[in-house]
C-alpha positions in Angstrom: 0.0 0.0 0.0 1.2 3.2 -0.8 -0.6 4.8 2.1 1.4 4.6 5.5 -2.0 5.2 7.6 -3.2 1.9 5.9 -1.8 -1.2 7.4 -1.9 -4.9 5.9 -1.6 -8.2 7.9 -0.6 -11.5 7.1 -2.1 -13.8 9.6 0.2 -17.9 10.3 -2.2 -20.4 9.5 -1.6 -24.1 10.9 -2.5 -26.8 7.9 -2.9 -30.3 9.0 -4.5 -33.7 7.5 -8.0 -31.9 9.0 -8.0 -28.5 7.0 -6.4 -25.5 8.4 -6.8 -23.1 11.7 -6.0 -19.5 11.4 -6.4 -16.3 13.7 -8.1 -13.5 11.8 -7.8 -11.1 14.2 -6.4 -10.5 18.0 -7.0 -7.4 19.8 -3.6 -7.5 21.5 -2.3 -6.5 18.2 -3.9 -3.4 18.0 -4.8 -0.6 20.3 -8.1 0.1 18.7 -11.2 -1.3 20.4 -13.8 -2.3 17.9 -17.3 -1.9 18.8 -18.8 -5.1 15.7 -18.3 -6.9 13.5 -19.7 -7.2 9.5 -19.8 -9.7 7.5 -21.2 -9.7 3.7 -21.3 -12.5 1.2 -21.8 -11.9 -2.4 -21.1 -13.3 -6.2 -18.9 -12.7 -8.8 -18.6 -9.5 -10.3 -20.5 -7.5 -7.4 -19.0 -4.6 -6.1 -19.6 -2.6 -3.1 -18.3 1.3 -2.5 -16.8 3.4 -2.3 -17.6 3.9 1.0 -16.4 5.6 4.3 -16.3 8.4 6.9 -14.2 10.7 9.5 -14.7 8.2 12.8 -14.3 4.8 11.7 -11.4 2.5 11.5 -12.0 -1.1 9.7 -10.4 -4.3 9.6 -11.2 -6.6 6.6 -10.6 -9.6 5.7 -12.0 -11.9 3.4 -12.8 -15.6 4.9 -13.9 -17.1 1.8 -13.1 -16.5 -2.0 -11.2 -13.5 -3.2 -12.1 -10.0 -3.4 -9.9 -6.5 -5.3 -10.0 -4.3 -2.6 -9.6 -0.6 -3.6 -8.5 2.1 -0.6 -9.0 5.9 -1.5 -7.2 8.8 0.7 -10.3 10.8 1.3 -8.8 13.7 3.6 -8.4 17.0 2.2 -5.7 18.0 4.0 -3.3 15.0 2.9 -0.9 14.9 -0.2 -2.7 11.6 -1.2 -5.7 13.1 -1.1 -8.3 11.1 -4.2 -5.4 8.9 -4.6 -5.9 5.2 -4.7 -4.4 1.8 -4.1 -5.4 -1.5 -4.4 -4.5 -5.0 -2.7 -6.4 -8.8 -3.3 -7.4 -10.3 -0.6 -8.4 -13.9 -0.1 -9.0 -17.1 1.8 -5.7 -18.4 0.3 -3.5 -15.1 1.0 -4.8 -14.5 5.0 -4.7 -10.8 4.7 -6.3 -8.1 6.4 -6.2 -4.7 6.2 -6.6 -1.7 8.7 -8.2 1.3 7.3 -8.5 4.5 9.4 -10.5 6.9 9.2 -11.0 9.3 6.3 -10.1 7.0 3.6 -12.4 5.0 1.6 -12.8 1.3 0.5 -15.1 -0.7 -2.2 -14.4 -4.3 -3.1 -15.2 -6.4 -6.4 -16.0 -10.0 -6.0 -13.5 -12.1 -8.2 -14.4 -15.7 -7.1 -17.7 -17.2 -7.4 -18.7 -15.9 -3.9 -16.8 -14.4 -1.5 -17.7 -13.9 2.5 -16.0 -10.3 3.2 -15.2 -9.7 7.1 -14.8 -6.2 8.9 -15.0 -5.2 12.5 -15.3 -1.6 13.0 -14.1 0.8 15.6 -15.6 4.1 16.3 -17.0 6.6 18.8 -20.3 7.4 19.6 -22.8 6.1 17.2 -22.3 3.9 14.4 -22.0 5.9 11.1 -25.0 4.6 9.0 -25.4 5.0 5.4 -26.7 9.0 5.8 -23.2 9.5 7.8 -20.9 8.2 5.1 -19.4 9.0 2.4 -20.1 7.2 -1.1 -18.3 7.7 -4.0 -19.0 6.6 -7.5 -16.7 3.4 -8.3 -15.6 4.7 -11.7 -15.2 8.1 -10.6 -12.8 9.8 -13.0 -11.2 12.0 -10.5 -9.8 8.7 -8.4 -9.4 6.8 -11.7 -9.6 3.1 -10.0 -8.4 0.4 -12.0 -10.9 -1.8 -12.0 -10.4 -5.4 -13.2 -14.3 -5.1 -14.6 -16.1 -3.3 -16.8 -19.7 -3.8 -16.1 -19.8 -4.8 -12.2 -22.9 -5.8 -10.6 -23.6 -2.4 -8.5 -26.5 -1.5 -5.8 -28.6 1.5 -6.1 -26.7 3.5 -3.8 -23.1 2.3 -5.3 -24.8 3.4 -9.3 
């Protein structure tokens, strides 16, 4: 990541005759306290975001499948500021990332489904959809690379 407020993970994982055991998150690696967790599952091609706000800090993951996670600097006061950067996750790769507040993330589905993971940490209320910030994926200003043309998009995320 090109963004040093922006932190990625790589979590061991124990692999055995059974399967595999991993950790996918432990609070005494982080300062933060996170008030819940969120978990979506969706197909190929969806995407969801650009989304974010001033208060919140989230650590994703994805459990399942494989996702192109694009992170946005969204404070007006940084040198980054509309820049973009992009990192896969998946169920293969075990990495999380930490994303503070002020920048904003939106993820397309590469697998056939993927379950996406993120706790969230923030004070006060939790910053619903009328407290966020959504940005149109394709915006030309950010200029996203986008491994789709034609992704499969909510109303709020047209």
């Amino acid at each position: 990541m090109i963004f040093p407020e922006v932190k990625v993970f790589k979590q061991d994982a124990f692999k055995d005759h059974r399967g595999e055991l991993y950790t996918v998150f432990d609070q005494k690696d982080h300062e933060l306290i996170f008030n819940h967790d969120k978990v979506s599952v969706s197909k190929k091609d969806v995407l969801r975001g650009l989304h974010g706000d001033s208060k919140s800090w989230k650590y994703i993951s994805c459990l399942s499948g494989t996702v192109f996670l694009a992170v946005v600097d969204y404070n007006p006061k940084s040198d980054n500021f509309m820049k973009w950067d992009s990192i896969v996750l998946s169920s293969k790769n075990k990495r999380a990332v930490l994303i503070p507040p002020n920048f904003l993330n939106g993820h397309l589905v590469l697998s056939k489904e993927v379950v996406f993971f993120y706790k969230w940490s923030y004070p006060g209320e939790y910053p619903d959809v009328q407290d966020q910030v959504s940005l149109k994926w394709n915006n030309p200003r950010i200029g996203i690379n986008w491994p789709i043309d034609n992704p499969i998009l909510s109303h709020r995320d047209a």
